[in-house]
C-alpha atoms as a printed R data frame, in Angstrom:
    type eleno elety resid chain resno       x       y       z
1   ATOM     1    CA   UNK     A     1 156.530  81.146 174.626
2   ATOM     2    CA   UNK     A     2 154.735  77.737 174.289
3   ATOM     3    CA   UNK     A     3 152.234  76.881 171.356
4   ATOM     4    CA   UNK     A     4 152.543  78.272 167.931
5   ATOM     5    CA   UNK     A     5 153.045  81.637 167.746
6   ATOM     6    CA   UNK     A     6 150.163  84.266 166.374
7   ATOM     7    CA   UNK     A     7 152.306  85.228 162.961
8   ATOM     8    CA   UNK     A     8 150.660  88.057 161.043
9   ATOM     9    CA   UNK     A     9 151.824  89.528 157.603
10  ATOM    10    CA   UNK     A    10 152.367  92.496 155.686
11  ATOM    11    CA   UNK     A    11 152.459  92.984 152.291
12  ATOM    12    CA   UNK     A    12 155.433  95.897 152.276
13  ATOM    13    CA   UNK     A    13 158.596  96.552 154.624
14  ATOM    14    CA   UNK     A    14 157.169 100.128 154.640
15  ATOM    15    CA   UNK     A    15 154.792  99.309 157.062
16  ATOM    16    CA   UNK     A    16 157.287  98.134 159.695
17  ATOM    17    CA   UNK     A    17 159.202 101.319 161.067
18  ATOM    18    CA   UNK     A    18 162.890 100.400 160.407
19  ATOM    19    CA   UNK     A    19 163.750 101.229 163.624
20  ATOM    20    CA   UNK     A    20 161.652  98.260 165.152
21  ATOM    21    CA   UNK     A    21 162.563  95.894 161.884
22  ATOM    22    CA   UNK     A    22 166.963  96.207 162.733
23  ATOM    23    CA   UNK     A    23 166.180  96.283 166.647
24  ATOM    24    CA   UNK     A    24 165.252  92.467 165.308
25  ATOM    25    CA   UNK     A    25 167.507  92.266 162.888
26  ATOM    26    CA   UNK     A    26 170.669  93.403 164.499
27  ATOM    27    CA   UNK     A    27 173.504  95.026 162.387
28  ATOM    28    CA   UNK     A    28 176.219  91.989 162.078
29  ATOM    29    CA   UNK     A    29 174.889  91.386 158.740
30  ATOM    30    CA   UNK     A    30 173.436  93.958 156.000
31  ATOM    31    CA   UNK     A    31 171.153  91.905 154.053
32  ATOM    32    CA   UNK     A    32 168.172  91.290 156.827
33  ATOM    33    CA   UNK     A    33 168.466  95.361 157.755
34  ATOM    34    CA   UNK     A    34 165.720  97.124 156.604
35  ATOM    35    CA   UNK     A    35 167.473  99.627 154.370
36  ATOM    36    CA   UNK     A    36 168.566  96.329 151.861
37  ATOM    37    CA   UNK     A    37 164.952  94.982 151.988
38  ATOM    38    CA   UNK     A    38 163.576  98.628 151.394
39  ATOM    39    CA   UNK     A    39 165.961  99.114 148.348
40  ATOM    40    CA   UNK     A    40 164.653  95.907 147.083
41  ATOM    41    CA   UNK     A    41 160.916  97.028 147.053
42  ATOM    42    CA   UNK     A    42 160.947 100.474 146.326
43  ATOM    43    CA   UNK     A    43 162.927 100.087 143.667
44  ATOM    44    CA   UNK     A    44 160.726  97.565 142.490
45  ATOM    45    CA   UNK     A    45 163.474  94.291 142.310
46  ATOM    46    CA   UNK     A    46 160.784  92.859 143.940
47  ATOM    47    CA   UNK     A    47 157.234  92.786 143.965
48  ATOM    48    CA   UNK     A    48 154.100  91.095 141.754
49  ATOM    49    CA   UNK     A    49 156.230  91.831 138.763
50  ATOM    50    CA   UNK     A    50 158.851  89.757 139.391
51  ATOM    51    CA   UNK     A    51 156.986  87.284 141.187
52  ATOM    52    CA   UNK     A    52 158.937  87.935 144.696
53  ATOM    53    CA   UNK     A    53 155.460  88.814 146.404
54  ATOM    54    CA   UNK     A    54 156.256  90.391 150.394
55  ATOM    55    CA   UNK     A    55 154.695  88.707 153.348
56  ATOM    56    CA   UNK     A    56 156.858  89.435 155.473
57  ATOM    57    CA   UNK     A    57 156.220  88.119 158.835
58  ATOM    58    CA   UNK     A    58 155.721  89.581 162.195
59  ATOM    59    CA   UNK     A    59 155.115  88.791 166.060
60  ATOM    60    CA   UNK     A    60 154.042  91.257 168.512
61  ATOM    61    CA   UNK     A    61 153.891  90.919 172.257
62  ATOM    62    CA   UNK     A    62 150.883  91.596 174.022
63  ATOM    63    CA   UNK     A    63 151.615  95.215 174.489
64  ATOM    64    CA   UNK     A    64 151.945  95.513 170.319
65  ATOM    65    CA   UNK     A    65 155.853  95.540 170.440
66  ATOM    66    CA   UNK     A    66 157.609  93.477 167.630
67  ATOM    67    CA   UNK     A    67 159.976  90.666 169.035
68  ATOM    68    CA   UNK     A    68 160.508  88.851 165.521
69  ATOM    69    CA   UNK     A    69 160.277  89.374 162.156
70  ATOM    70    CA   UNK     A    70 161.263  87.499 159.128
71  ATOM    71    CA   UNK     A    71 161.840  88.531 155.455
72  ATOM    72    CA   UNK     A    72 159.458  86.356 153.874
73  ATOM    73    CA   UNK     A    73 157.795  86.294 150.273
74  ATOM    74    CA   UNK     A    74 154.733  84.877 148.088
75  ATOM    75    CA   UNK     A    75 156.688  83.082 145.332
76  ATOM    76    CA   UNK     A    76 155.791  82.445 141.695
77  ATOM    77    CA   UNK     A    77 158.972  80.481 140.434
78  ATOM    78    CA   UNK     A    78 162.244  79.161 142.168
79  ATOM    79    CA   UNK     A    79 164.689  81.434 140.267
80  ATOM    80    CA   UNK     A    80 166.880  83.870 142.289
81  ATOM    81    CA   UNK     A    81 167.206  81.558 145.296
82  ATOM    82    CA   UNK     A    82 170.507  79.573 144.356
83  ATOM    83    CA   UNK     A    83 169.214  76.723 146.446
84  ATOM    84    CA   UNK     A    84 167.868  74.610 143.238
85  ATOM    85    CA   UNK     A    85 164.034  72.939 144.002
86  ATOM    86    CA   UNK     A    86 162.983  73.280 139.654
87  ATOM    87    CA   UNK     A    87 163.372  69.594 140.158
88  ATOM    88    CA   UNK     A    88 161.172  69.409 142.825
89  ATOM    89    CA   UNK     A    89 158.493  71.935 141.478
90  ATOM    90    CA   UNK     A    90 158.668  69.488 138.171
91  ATOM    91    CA   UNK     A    91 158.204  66.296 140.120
92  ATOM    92    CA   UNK     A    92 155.371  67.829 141.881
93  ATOM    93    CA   UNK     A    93 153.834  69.112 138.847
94  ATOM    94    CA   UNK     A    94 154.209  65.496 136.706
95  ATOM    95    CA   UNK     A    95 152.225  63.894 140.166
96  ATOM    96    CA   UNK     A    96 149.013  66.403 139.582
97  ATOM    97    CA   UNK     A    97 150.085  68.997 142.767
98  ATOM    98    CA   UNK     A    98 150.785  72.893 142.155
99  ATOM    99    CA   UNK     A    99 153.931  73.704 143.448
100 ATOM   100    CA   UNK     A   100 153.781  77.659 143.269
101 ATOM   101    CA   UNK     A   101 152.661  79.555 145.278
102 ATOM   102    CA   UNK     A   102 155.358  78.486 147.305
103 ATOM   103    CA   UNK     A   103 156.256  80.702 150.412
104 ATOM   104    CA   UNK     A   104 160.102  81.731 150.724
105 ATOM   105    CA   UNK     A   105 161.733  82.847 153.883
106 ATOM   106    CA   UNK     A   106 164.937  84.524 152.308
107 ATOM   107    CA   UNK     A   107 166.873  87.487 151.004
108 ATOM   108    CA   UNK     A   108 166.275  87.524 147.366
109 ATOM   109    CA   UNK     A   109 168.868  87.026 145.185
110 ATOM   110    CA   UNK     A   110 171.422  87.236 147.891
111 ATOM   111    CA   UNK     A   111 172.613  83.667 148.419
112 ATOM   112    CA   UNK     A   112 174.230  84.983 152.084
113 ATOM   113    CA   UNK     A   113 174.432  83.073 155.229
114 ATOM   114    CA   UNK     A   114 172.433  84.487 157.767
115 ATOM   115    CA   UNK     A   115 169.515  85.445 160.369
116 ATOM   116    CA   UNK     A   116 166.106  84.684 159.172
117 ATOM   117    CA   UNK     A   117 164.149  84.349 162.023
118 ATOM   118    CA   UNK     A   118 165.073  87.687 163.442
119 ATOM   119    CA   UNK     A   119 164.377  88.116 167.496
120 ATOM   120    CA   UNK     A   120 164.584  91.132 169.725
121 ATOM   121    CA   UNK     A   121 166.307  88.658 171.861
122 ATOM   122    CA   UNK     A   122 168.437  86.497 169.898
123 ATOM   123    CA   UNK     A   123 169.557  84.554 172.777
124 ATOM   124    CA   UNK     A   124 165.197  83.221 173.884
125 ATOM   125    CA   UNK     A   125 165.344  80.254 171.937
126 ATOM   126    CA   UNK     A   126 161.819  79.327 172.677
127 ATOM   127    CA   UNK     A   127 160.322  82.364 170.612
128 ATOM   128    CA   UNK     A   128 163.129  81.078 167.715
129 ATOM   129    CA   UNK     A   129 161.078  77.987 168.105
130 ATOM   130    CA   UNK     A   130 157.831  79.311 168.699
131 ATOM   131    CA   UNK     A   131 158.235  81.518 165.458
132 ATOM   132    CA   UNK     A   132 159.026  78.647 163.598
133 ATOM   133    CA   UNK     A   133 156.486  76.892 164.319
134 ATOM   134    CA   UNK     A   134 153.913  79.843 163.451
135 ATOM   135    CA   UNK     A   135 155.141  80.408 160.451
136 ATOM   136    CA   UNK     A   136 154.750  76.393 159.338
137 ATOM   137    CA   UNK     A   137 151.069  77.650 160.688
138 ATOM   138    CA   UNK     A   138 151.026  80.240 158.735
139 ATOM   139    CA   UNK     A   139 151.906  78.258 155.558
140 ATOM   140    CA   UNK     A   140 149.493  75.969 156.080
141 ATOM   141    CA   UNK     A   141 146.627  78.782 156.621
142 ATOM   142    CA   UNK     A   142 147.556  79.910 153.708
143 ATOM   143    CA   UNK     A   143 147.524  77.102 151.491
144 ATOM   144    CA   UNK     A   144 150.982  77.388 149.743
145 ATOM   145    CA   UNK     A   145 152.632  74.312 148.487
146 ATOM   146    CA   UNK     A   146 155.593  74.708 150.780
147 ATOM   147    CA   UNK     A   147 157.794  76.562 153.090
148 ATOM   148    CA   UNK     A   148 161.594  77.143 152.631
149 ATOM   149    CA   UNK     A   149 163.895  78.968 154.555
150 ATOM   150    CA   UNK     A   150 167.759  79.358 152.832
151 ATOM   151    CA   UNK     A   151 171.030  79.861 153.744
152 ATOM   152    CA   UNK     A   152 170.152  79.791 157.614
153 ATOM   153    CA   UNK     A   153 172.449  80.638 160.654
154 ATOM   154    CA   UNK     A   154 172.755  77.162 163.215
155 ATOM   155    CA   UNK     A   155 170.089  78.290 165.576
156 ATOM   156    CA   UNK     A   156 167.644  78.897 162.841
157 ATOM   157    CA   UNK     A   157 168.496  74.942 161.569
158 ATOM   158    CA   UNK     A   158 167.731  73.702 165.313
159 ATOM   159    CA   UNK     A   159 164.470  75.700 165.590
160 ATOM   160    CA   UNK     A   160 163.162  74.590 162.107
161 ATOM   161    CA   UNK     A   161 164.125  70.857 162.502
162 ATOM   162    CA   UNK     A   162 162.220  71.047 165.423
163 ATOM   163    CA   UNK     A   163 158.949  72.422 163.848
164 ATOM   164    CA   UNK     A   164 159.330  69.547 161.198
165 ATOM   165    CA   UNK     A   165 161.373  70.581 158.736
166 ATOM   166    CA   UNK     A   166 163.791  69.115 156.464
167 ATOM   167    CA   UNK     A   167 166.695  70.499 156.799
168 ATOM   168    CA   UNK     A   168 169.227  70.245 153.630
169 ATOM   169    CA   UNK     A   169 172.932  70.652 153.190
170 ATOM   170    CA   UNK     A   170 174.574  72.498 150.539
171 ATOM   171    CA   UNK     A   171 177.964  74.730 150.947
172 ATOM   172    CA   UNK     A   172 180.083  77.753 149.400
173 ATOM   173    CA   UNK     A   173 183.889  79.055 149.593
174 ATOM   174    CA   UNK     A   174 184.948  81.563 152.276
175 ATOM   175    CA   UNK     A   175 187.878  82.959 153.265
176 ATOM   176    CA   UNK     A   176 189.183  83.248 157.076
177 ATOM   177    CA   UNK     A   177 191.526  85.784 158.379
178 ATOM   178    CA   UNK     A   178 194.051  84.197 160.404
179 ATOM   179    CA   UNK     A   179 195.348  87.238 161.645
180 ATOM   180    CA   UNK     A   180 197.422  88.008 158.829
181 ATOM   181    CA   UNK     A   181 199.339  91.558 158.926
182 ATOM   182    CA   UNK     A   182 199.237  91.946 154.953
183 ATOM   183    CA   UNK     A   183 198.158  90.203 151.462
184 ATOM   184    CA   UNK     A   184 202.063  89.006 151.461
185 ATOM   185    CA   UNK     A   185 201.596  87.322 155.591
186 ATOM   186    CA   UNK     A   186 198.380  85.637 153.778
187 ATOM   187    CA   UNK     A   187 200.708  84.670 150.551
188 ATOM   188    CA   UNK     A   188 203.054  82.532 153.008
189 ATOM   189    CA   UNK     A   189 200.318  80.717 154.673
190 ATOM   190    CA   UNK     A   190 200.033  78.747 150.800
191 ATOM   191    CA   UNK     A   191 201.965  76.079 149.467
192 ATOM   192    CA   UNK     A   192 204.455  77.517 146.573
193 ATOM   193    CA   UNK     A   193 202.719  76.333 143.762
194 ATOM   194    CA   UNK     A   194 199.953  78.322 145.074
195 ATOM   195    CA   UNK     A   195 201.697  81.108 145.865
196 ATOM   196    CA   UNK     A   196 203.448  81.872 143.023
197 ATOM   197    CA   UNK     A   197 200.610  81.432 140.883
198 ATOM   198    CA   UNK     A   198 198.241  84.127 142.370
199 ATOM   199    CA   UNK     A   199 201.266  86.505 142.256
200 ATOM   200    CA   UNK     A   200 201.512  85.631 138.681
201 ATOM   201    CA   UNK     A   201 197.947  86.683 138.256
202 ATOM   202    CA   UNK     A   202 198.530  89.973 140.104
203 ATOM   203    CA   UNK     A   203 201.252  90.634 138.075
204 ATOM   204    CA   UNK     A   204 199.253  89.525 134.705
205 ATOM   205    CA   UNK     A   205 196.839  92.395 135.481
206 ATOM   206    CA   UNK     A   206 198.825  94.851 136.408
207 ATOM   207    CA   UNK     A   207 201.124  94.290 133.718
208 ATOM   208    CA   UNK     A   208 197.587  94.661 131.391
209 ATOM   209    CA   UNK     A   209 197.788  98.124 132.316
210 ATOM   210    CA   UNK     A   210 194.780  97.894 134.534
211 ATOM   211    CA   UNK     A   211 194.554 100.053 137.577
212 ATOM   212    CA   UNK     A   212 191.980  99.213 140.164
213 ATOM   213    CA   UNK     A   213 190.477 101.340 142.668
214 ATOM   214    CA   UNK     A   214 188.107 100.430 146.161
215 ATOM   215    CA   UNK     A   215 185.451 102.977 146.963
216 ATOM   216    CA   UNK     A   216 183.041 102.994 149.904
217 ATOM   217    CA   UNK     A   217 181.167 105.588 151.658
218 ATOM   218    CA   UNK     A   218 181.274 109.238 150.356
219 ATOM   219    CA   UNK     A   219 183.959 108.520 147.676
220 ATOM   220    CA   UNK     A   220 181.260 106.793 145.565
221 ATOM   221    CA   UNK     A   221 179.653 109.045 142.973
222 ATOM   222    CA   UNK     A   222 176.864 107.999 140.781
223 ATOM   223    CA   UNK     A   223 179.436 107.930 137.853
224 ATOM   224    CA   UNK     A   224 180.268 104.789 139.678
225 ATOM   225    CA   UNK     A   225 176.911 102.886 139.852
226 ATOM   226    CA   UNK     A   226 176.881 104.335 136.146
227 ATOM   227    CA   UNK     A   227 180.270 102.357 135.190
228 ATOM   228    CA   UNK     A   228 178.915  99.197 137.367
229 ATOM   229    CA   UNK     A   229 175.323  98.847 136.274
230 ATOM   230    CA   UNK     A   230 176.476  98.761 132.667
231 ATOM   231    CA   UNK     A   231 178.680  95.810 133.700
232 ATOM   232    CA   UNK     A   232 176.292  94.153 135.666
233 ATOM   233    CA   UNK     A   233 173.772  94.447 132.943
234 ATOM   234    CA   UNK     A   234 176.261  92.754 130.634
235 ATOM   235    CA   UNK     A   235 177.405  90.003 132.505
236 ATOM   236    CA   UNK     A   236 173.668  89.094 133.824
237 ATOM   237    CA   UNK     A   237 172.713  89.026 130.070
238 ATOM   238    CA   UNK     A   238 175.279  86.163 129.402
239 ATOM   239    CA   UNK     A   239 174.528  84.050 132.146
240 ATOM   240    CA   UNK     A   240 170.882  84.766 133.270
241 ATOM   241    CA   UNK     A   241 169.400  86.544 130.503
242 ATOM   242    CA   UNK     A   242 167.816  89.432 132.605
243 ATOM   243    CA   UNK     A   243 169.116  91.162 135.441
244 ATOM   244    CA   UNK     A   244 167.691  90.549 139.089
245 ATOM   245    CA   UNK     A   245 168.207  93.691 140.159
246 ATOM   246    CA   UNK     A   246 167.619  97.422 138.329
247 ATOM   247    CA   UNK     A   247 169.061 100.202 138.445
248 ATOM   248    CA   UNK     A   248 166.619 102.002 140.524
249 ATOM   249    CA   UNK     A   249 167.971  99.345 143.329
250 ATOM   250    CA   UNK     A   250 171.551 100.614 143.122
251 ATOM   251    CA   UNK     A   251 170.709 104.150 143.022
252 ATOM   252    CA   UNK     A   252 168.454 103.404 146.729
253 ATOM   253    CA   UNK     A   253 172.138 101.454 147.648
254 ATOM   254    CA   UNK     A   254 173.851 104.524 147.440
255 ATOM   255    CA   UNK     A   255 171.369 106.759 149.324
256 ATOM   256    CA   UNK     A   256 170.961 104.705 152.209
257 ATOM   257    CA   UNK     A   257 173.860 102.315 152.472
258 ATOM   258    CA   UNK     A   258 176.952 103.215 150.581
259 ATOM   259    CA   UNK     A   259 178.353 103.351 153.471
260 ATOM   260    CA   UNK     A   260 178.143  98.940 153.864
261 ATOM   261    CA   UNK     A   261 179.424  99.480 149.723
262 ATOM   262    CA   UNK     A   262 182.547  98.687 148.855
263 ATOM   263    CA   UNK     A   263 182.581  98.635 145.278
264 ATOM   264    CA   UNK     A   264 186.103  97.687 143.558
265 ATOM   265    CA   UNK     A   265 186.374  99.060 139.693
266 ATOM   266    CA   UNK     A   266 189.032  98.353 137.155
267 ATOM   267    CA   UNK     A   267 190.164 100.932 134.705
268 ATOM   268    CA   UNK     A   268 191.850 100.160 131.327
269 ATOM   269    CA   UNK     A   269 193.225 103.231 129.205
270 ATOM   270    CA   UNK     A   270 191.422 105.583 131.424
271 ATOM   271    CA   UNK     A   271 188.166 103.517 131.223
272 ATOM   272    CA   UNK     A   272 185.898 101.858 133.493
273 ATOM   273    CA   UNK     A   273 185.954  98.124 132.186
274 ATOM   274    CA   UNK     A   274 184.843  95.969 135.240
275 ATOM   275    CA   UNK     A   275 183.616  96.035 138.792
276 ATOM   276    CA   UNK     A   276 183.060  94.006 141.445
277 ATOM   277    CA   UNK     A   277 180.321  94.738 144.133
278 ATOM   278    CA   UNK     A   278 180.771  93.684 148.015
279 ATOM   279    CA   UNK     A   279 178.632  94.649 151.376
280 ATOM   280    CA   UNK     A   280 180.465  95.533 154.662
281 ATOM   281    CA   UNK     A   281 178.931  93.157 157.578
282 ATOM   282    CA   UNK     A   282 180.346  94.064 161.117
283 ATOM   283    CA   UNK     A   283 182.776  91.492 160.633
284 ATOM   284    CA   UNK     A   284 182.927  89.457 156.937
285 ATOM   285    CA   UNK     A   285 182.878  91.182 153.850
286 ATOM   286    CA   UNK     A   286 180.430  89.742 151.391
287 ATOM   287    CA   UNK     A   287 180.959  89.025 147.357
288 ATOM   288    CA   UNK     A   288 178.015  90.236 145.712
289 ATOM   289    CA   UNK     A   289 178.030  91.138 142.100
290 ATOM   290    CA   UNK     A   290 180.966  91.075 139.226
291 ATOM   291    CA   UNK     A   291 180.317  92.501 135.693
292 ATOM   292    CA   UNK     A   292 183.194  92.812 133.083
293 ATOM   293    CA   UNK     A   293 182.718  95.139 129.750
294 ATOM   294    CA   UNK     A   294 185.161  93.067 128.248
295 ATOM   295    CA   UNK     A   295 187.910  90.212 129.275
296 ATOM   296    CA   UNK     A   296 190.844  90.611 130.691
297 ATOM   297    CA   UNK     A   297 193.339  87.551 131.798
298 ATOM   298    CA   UNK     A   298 192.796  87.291 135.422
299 ATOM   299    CA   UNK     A   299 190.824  90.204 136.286
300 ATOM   300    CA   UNK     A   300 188.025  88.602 137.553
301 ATOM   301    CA   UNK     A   301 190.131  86.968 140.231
302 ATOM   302    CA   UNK     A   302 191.995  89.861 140.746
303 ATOM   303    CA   UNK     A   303 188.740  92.063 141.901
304 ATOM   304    CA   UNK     A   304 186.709  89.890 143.548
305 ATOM   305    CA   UNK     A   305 188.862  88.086 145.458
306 ATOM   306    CA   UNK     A   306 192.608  89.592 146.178
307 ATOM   307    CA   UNK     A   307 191.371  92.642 146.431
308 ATOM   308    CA   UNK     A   308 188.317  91.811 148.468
309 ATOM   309    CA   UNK     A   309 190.925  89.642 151.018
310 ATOM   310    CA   UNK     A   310 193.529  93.439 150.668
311 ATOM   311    CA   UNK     A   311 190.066  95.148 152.151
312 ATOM   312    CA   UNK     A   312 189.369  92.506 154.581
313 ATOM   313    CA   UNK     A   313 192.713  92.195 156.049
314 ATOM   314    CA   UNK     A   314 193.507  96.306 155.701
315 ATOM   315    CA   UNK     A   315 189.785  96.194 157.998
316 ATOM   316    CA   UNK     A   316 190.710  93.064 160.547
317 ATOM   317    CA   UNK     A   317 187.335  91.999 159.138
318 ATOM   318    CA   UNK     A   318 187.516  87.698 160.291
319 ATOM   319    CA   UNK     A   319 185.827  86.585 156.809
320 ATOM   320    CA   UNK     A   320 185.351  86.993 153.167
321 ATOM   321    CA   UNK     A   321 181.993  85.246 151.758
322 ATOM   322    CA   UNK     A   322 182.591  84.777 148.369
323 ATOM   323    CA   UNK     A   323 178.936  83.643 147.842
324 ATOM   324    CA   UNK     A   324 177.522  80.916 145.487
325 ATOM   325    CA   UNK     A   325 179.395  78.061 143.391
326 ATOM   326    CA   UNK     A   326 182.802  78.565 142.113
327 ATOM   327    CA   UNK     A   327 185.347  75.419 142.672
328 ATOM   328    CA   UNK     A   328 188.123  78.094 141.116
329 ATOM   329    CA   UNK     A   329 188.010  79.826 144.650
330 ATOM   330    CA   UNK     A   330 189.604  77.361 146.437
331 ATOM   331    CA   UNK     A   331 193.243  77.735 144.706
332 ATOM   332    CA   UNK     A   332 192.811  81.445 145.722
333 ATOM   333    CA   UNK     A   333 192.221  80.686 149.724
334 ATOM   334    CA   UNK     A   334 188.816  80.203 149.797
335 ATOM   335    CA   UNK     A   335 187.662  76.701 151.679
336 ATOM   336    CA   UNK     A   336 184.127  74.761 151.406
337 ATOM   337    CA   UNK     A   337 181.776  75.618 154.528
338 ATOM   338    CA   UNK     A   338 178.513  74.412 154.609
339 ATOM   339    CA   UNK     A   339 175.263  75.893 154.491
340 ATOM   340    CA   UNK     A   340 172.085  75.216 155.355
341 ATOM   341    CA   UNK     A   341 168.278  75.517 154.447
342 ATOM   342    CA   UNK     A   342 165.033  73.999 155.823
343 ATOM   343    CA   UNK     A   343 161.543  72.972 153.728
344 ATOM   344    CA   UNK     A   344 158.271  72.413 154.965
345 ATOM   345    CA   UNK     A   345 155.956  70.523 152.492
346 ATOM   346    CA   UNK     A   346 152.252  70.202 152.501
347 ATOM   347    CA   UNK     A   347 151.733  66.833 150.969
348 ATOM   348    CA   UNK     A   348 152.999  64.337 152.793
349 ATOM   349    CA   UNK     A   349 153.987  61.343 150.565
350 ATOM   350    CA   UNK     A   350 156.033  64.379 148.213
351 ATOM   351    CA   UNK     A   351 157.361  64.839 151.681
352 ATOM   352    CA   UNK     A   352 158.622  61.774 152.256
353 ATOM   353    CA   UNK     A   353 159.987  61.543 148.348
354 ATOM   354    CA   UNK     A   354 162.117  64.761 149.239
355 ATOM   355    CA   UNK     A   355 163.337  63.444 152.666
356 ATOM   356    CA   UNK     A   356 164.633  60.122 151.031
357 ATOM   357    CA   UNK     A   357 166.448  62.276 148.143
358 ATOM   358    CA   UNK     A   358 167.952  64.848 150.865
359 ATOM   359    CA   UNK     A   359 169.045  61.528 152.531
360 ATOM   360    CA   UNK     A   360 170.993  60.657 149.465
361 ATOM   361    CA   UNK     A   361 171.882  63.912 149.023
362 ATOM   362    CA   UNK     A   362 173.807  65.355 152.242
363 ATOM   363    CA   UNK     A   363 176.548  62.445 152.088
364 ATOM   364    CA   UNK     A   364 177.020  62.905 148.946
365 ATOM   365    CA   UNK     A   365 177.322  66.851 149.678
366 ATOM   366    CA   UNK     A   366 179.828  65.897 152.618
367 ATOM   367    CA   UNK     A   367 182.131  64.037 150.804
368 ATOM   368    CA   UNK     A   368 182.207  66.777 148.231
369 ATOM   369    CA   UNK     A   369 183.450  68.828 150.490
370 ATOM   370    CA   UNK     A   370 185.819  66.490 152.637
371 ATOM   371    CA   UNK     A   371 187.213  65.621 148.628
372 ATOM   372    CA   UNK     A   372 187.542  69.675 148.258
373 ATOM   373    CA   UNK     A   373 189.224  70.269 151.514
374 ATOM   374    CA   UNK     A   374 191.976  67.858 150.748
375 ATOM   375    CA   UNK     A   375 193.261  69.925 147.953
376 ATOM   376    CA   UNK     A   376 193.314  73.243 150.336
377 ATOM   377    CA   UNK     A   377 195.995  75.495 148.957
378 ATOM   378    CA   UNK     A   378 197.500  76.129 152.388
379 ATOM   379    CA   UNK     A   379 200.332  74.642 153.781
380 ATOM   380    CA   UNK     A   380 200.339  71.155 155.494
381 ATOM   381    CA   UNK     A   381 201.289  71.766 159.265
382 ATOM   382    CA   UNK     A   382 204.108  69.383 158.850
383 ATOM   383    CA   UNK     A   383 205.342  72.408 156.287
């Protein structure tokens, strides 16, 4: 496909069957399916309320088929993106230009690596860059501010430096399997100070008296989501002050997806006191949510990430995504990888302004993470 592509928009996932939307999407990873994005929107997480408006986007063949889709969305603010641009929507403001309605190609509030320009044929890279380049049209048609795309697979980078945008650097803390046969084979692969410490933590916890249980698929019972919403409502009141997400959302989770759920809760005295939310991709598990009713020495990093690596390994799964910020992962086996995003801007001297600060920016990212990487907790080959 040459030219810019014809993208059209619709105001609902509803109005895409979700049988045409995942033959797009694909089923590696959970958060582009159609099931998530539904949950978001019917349970109204999103919508005019909350100032994620859908648009999503769509391309159709001649003959009306869908080859690509994106999950795309009218924005009012920047906040549930967790790739920061309040300093650019400030700096734009102070110069006399409206930054919002901004346009934002995304999963909201899911700060997950993945597909957003979503093909029938991942492998035709000229519709990846033909899409791209519509929906820069389609931006511009509509008069937004801006286009941004986060948290982008590689090809998705290549096609949208190639319609002209900047492309920025940012990066989080996963976890590889390197085959390991148990938490214990994973436990050797760390130097001892390293070592011993996490299986001081583990024993910390367990020594607390806290028992903790991993549910997925049919063993999850809305006394569950009960336990966890209460958490999650409590833990996004201390560091957001509202929650993202309802609990209308969680209910739709279990109805259509529990079976991508793996949901890891902590009992204390025959209480629920904490739980940890992850999604099931074909091959990474992915951190989404923690909530705690009250603290307990280690517990965080006791059911987020050991027992999210016990799942992974127990599943031969290749990855744990432990998802945004969080330096403390690293002494637990979880290395800096980098991650990407792209933005299209309207005006072009705020343009150039943003590509001179992203030129400042990405070294200054890299050697963040080079500095990082030299204090891995694994042992040195020479070992």
């Amino acid at each position: 496909m040459s030219g810019d592509a014809a993208v059209a928009v619709v105001d609902s996932i509803a109005r895409i069957p979700a049988r045409d939307w995942d033959r797009c999407a694909g089923a590696a990873n959970p958060f582009v399916g159609h099931a998530f994005l539904t949950a978001l929107e019917d349970s109204g997480s999103v919508g005019e309320r909350t100032g994620w408006i859908p648009r999503h986007a769509v391309l159709q063949d001649p003959g009306g088929e869908l080859v690509a889709c994106a999950p795309l969305y009218l924005k009012t603010h920047s906040y549930g993106e967790y790739v920061f641009d309040h300093g650019w929507a400030d700096a734009y403001a102070r110069a006399g230009g409206r930054y919002y309605p901004k346009l934002q190609l995304a999963v909201p509030f899911t700060p997950v690596p993945g597909p957003r320009l979503l093909l029938r044929d991942p492998a035709d890279a000229a519709l990846r860059a033909a899409f791209a380049r519509g929906l820069v049209a389609r931006a511009i048609a509509d008069g937004v501010s801006s286009l941004h795309a986060t948290f982008c697979i590689p090809d998705d980078v290549v096609a949208f430096a190639a319609a002209g945008l900047a492309i920025r650097t940012g990066f989080q803390f996963h976890w590889q399997n390197r085959g390991y046969a148990d938490f214990e084979a994973f436990l050797a692969a760390l130097n001892h100070g390293k070592r011993k410490a996490i299986r001081k933590e583990r024993r910390e916890v367990a020594a607390a008296g806290i028992e903790l249980v991993t549910l997925t698929g049919d063993a999850l019972e809305p006394s569950h989501w009960d336990a966890f919403f209460e958490f999650y409502l409590s833990t996004s009141d201390r560091k957001w002050g509202h929650p993202y997400l309802n609990r209308a959302f969680f209910d739709r989770l279990h109805e259509t997806l529990r079976e991508r759920v793996v949901l890891v809760l902590a009992r204390h005295e025959g209480e629920w006191v904490a739980g940890a939310l992850n999604m099931l991709g074909e091959d990474a598990l992915y951190g989404r949510n923690w909530g705690a009713r009250e603290a307990f020495k280690h517990l965080h990093f006791e059911a987020c990430y050991y027992r999210a690596l016990d799942f992974a390994i127990g599943r031969g799964l290749s990855r744990v995504e432990a998802g945004a910020q969080g330096e403390h992962k690293l002494q637990r086996g979880y290395l800096p990888v980098a991650t990407r995003s792209a933005h299209w801007l309207r005006d072009r001297g705020f343009r150039a302004a943003v590509d001179d600060f992203l030129r400042r920016e990405t070294p200054a990212i890299e050697g963040a993470m080079a500095e990082l990487g030299a204090h891995s907790p694994f042992k040195a080959a020479a070992e």
